[in-house]
C-alpha positions as CSV (number, residue, x, y, z in Angstrom):
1,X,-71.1,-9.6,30.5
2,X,-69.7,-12.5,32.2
3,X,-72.4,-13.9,34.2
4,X,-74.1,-13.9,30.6
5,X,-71.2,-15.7,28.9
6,X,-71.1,-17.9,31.9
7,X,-75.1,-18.9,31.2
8,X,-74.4,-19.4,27.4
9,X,-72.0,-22.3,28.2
10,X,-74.0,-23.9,30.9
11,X,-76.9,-23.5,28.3
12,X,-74.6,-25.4,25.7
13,X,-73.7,-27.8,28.4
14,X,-76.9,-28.6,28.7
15,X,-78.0,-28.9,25.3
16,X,-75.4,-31.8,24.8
17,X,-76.6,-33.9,27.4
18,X,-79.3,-35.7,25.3
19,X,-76.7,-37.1,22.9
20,X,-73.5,-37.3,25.2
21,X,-72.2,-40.1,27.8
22,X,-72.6,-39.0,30.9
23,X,-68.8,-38.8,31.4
24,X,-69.0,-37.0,28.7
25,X,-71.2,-34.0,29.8
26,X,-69.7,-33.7,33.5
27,X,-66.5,-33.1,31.4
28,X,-68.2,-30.3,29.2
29,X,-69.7,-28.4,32.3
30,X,-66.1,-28.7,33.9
31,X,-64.8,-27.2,30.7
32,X,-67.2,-23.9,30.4
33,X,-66.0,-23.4,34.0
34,X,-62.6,-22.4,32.8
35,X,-63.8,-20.9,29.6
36,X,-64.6,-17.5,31.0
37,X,-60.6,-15.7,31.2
38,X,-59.3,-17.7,28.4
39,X,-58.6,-15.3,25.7
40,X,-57.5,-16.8,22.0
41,X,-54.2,-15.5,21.4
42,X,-52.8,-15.2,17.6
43,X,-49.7,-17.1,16.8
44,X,-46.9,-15.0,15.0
45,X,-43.6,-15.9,12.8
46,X,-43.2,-18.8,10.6
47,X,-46.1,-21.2,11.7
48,X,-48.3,-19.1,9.9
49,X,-47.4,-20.5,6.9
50,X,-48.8,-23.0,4.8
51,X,-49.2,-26.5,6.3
52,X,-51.5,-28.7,4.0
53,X,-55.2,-29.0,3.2
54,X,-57.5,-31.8,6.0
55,X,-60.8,-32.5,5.4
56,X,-63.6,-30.3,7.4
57,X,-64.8,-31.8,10.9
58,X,-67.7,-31.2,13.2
59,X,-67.0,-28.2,15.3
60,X,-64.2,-26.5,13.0
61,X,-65.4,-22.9,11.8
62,X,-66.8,-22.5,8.0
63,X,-64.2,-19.0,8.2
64,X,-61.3,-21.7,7.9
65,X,-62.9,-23.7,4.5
66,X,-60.3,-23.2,1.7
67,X,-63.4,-23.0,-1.0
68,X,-61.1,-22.8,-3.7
69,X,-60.1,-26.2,-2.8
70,X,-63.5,-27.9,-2.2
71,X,-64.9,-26.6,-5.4
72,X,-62.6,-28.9,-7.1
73,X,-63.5,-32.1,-5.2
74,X,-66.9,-33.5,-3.3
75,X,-65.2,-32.6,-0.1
76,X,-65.3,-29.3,2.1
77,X,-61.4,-28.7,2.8
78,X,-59.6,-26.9,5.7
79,X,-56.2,-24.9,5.3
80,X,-54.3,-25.5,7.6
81,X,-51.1,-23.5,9.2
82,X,-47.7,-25.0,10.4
83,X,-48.5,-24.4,14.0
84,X,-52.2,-26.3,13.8
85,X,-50.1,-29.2,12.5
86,X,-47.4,-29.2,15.4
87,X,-49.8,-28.5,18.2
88,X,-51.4,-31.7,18.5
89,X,-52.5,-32.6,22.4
90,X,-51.8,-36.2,23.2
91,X,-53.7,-37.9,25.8
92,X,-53.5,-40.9,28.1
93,X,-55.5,-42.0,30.9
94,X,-55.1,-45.5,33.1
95,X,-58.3,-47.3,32.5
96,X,-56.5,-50.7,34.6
97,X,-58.6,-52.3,38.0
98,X,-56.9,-50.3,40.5
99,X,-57.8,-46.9,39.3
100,X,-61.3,-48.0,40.2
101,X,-60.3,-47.5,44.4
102,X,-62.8,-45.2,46.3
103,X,-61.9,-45.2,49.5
104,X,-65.1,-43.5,52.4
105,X,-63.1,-40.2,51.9
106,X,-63.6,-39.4,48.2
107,X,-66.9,-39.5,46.6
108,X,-65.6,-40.4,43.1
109,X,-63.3,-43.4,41.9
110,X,-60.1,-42.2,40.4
111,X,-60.7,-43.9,37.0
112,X,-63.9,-41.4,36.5
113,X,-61.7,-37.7,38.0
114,X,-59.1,-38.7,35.3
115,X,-61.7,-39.6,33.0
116,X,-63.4,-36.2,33.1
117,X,-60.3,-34.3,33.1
118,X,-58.8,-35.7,30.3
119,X,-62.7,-35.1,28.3
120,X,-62.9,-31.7,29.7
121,X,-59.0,-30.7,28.5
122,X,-60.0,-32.3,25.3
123,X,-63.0,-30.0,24.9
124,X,-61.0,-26.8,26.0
125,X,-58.3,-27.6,23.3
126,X,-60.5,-28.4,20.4
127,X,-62.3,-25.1,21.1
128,X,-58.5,-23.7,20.3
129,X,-58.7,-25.2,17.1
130,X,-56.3,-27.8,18.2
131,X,-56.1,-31.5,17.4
132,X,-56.5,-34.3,19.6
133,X,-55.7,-37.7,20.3
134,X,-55.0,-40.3,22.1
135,X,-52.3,-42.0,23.0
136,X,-52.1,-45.7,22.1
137,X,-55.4,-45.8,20.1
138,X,-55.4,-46.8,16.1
139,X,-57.5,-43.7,15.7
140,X,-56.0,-40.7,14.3
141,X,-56.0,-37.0,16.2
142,X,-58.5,-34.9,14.7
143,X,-60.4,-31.8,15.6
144,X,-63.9,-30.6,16.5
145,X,-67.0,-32.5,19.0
146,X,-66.4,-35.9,16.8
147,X,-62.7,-36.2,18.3
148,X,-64.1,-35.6,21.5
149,X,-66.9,-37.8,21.2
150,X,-64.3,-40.5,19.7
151,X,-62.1,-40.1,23.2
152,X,-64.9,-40.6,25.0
153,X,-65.7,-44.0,23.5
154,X,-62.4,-45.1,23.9
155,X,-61.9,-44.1,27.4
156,X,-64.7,-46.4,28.2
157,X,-62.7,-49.3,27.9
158,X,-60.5,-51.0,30.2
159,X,-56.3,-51.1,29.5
160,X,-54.1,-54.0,30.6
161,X,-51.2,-51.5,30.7
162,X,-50.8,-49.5,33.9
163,X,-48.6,-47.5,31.6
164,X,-48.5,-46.3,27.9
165,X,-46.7,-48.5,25.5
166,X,-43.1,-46.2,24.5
167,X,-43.7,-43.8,21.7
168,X,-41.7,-41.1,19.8
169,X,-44.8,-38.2,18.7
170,X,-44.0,-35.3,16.0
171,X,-42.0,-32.4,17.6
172,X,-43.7,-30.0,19.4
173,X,-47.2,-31.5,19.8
174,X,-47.9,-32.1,23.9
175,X,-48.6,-34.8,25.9
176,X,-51.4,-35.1,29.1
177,X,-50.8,-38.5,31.1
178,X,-53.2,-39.3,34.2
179,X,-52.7,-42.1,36.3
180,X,-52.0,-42.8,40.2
181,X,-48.8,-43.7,39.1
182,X,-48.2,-46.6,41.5
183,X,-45.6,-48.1,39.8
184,X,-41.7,-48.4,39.8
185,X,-39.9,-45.3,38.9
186,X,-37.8,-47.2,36.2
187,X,-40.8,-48.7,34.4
188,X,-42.1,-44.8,34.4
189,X,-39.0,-43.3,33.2
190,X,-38.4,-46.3,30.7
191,X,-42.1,-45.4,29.2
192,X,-41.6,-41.3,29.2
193,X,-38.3,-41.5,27.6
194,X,-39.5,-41.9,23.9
195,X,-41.8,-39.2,23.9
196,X,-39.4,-36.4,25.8
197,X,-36.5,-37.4,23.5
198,X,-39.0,-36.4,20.7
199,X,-39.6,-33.2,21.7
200,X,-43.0,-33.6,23.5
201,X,-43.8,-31.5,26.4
202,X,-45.3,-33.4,28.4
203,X,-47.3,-33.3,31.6
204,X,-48.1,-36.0,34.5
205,X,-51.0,-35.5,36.7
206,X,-51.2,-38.1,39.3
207,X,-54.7,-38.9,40.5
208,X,-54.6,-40.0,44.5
209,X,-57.7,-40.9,46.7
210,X,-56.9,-39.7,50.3
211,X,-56.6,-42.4,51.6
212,X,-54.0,-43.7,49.4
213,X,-51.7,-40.6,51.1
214,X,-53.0,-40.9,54.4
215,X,-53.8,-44.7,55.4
216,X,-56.9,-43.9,57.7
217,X,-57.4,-47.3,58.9
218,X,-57.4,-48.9,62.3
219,X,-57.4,-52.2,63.5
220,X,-57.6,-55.5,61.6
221,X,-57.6,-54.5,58.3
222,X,-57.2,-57.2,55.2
223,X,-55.9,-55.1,51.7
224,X,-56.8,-56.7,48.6
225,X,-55.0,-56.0,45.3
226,X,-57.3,-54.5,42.4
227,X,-55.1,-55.2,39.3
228,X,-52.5,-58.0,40.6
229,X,-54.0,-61.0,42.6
230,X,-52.4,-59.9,46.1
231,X,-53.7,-59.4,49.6
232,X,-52.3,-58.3,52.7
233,X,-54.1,-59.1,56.7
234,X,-52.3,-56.7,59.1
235,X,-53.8,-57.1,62.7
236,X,-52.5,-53.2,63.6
237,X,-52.9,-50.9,60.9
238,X,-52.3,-47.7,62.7
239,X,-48.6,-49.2,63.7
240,X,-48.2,-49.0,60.0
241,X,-49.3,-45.9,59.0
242,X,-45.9,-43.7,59.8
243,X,-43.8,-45.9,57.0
244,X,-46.4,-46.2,55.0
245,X,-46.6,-42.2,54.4
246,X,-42.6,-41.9,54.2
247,X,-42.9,-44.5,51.0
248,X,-45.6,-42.8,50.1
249,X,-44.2,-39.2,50.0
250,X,-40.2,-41.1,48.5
251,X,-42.7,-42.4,45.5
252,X,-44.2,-39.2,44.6
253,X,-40.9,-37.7,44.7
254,X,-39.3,-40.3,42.5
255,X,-42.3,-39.0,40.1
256,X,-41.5,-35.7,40.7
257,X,-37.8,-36.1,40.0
258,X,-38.4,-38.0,37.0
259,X,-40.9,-35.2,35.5
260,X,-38.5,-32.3,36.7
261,X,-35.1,-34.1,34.6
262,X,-37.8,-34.4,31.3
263,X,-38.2,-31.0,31.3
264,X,-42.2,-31.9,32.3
265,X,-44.5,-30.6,34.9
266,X,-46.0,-32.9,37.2
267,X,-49.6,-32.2,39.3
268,X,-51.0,-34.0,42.0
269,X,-55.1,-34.1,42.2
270,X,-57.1,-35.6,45.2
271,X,-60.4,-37.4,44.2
272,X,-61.8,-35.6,47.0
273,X,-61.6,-31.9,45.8
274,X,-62.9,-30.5,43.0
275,X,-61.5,-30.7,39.7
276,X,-61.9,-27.3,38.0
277,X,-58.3,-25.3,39.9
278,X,-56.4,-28.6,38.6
279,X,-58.1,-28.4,34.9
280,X,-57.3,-24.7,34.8
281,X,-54.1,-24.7,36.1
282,X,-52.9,-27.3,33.7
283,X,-54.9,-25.9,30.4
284,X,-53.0,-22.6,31.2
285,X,-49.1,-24.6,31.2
286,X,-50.4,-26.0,27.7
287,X,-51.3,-22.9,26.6
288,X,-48.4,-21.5,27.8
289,X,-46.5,-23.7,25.0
C-alpha cells in the first residue's frame, strides 16, 4: 500500500514537470517524500462555523463548491470555515546576493535549499486546504497549484532586503522565514516583533553552507562580500578559524534566544544534507498548530 502511494506521487511529480520551473518540481518531489504518514486530521469547536464565500481555485476539491451560491452568479464559489480563514501560511525567503554562497562543501547555493523548501512547504499546505502567501508580495494568499505556481514566480526575483519589511498578519495564521540570518540581532528582533505581537506563530529556519560554520580555509585567503562591497586579505586563515567559530556559534545563539522569547521555533539546515528530515520536521510543528 505504501510503496503504491509512494509511486502515485512520484508519478504526479513527474507529470508536472513539463509545465513547472524547475525549482518548482524539485520542490514537488521533496513534497511527496513527506506525504506518505501525514494523515488529514478534522478540526473541531467553533472554527467550523461559517467563514464567508471565496471564489473556486485550481487544486481546491469540487466537494467544497457551495452550488447554491454559484447558481446565482457566473462564478463557482467555495464555503469556507473559520479555521480555513485563520490558517493562512506566510512565507519569506532571502533572495539578496549573499544567499547565492556555495562554498566546495555543499553542492547547492543556499538561495536554491531555501527556495525549494519554502515551494515544497507550500505544496504540503495547499494539499491541507490551506492558504498561502507570501510575505512582502502585493499578491494575495490563495489556495490550490496557482498559489504555488504564483510563489514560485516570485521567488525568482532578487530582494534588496536581507530581512522582511515589519508586518502585523491576522491572528493565528503562521509564518515560515528562511534566510542565513547574518545579520545583527536587533535588526532581527526589530523585524519579528510586528508579526509575534500579532499573534503569528512563527518559525526561523536558518540556511548555513558548512563552511560558513566551519571556516575550512588555509593560507592566504582574500574574502569578498556578496551583498555589501567589502573584502577582507588574511595571510593565515587557519590562525582565525577558533574566533571565528565562537562568533559564529554567539550569532546563532542570539537567533536562538530571539526565536525562544517569541514564542517561535528556530531550525538550522546545512546546504550539504538533504532537505526532506528538515521539511518534515517543520511541516509537522505547523501542523501541530
Amino acid at each position: 500500500m505504501a510503496e503504491t502511494a509512494s509511486h502515485k506521487l512520484h508519478e504526479r511529480a513527474e507529470g508536472l514537470s513539463q509545465n513547472l520551473p524547475p525549482l518548482l518540481v524539485k520542490a514537488e518531489r521533496l513534497a511527496a517524500t513527506v506525504m506518505l504518514g501525514v494523515h488529514g486530521r478534522k478540526r473541531a469547536g467553533p472554527g467550523e462555523n461559517f467563514w464567508a464565500f471565496r471564489h473556486y481555485s485550481f487544486g481546491d476539491s469540487t466537494q467544497r463548491i457551495d452550488w447554491h451560491k454559484s447558481s446565482k452568479s457566473d462564478s463557482v464559489f467555495i464555503r469556507e470555515k473559520e479555521w480555513e480563514a485563520a490558517n493562512t501560511l506566510w512565507l519569506w525567503v532571502n533572495l539578496g546576493l549573499r544567499m547565492n554562497y556555495k562554498s566546495h562543501l555543499a553542492s547547492t547555493t543556499k538561495k536554491e535549499q531555501a527556495q525549494i523548501l519554502a515551494l515544497a512547504l507550500a505544496s504540503l499546505a495547499t494539499r491541507a486546504h490551506e492558504r498561502i502567501g507570501v510575505l512582502g508580495s502585493l499578491t494575495r494568499a490563495g489556495t490550490g497549484q496557482l498559489a504555488v505556481r504564483q510563489m514560485a514566480d516570485h521567488m525568482r526575483r532578487t530582494n534588496d532586503d536581507p530581512l522582511p519589511q515589519p508586518t502585523a498578519l491576522q491572528r493565528r495564521s503562521a509564518a515560515v522565514l528562511i534566510s542565513d540570518f547574518l545579520d545583527e540581532p536587533e535588526d532581527v528582533k526589530r523585524a519579528l516583533a510586528p508579526l509575534a505581537a500579532s499573534g503569528v506563530r512563527g518559525h526561523l529556519i536558518q540556511i548555513t553552507d558548512p563552511a560558513e560554520e566551519t571556516l575550512p580555509f588555509n593560507g592566504r585567503v582574500e574574502f569578498l562580500g556578496l551583498d555589501v562591497p567589502d573584502r577582507y586579505l588574511t595571510p593565515k586563515t587557519q590562525n582565525l578559524r577558533a574566533r571565528y567559530i565562537e562568533a559564529f556559534a554567539a550569532q546563532r545563539a542570539n537567533l536562538r534566544q530571539i526565536a525562544s522569547r517569541l514564542g517561535w521555533s528556530f531550525t538550522v539546515h546545512h546546504t550539504d544534507q538533504p532537505l526532506s528530515p528538515t521539511l518534515q520536521a517543520l511541516h509537522h510543528r505547523i501542523s501541530d498548530r
